[in-house]
C-alpha positions as CSV (number, residue, x, y, z in Angstrom):
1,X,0.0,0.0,0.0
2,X,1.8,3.4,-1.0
3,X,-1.1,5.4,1.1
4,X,-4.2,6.3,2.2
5,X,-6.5,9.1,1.2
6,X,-9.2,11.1,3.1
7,X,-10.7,12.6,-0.1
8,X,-14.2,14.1,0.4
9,X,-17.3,15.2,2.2
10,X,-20.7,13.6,1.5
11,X,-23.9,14.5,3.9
12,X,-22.8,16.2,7.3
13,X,-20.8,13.4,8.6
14,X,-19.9,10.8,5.7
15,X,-16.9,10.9,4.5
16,X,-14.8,9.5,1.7
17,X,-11.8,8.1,0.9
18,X,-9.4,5.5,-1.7
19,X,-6.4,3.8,-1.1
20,X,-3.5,3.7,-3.7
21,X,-1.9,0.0,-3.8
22,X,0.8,-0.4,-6.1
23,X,3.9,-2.9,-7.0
24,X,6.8,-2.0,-9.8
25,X,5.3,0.7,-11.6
26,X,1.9,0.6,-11.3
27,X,-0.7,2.1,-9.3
28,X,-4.1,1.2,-8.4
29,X,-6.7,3.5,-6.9
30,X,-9.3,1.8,-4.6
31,X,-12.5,3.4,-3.2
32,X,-12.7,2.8,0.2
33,X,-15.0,4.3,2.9
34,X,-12.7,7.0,5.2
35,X,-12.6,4.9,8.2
36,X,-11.4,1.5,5.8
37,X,-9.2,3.8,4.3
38,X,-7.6,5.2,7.3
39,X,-7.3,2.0,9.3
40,X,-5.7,-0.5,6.6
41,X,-3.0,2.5,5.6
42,X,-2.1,2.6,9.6
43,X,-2.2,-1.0,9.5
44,X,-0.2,-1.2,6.2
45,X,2.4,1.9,7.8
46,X,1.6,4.1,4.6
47,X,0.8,7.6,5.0
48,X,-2.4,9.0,5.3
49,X,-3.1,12.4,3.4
50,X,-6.4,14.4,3.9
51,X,-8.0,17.0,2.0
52,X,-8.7,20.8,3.4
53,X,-12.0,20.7,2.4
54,X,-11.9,17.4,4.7
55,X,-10.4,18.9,7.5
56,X,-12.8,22.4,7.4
57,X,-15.8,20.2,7.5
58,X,-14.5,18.3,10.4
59,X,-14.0,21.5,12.0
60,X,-10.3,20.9,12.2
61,X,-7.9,23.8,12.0
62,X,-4.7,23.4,10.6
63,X,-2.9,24.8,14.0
64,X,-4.7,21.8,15.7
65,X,-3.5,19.2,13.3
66,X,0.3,20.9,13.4
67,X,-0.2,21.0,17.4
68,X,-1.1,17.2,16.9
69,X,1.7,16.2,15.2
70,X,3.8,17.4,17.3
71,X,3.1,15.2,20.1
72,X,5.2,12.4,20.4
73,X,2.9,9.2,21.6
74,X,4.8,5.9,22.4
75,X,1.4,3.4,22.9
76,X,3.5,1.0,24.4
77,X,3.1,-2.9,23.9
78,X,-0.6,-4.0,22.7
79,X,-2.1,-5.6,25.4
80,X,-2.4,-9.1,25.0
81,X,-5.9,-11.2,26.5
82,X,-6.0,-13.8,28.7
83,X,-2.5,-12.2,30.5
């Protein structure tokens, strides 16, 4: 997977996305609901890219995302059941 794509607004909280799988040196656009898209290009470790118009909708500013960024998380292990 070369990344993910938060592309578009549809209703007043449905939103849109692809992801963009590719070997050698082609490249393949798949629509994908946001939430697919966003968790299988974490999953995958490919970079997610978001539209303005995305991120205005959401009521995001783009201070917040920068602030955001910046933050250095470390999750730890994943917890594992039954331990």
């Amino acid at each position: 997977m070369l990344r993910g794509c938060i592309d578009g607004v549809s209703g007043e909280w449905a939103f849109r996305g692809h992801l963009v799988l590719g070997s050698g040196a082609g490249e393949v656009r798949v629509e994908a609901g946001a939430g697919e898209a966003l968790a299988l290009a974490i999953e995958a470790g490919a970079p997610v890219f978001v539209e303005p118009e995305v991120l205005e909708a959401a009521g995001i500013s783009r201070d917040e995302l920068r602030a955001a960024r910046s933050v250095k998380r470390d999750p730890g292990p994943a917890p594992v059941q039954g331990m």
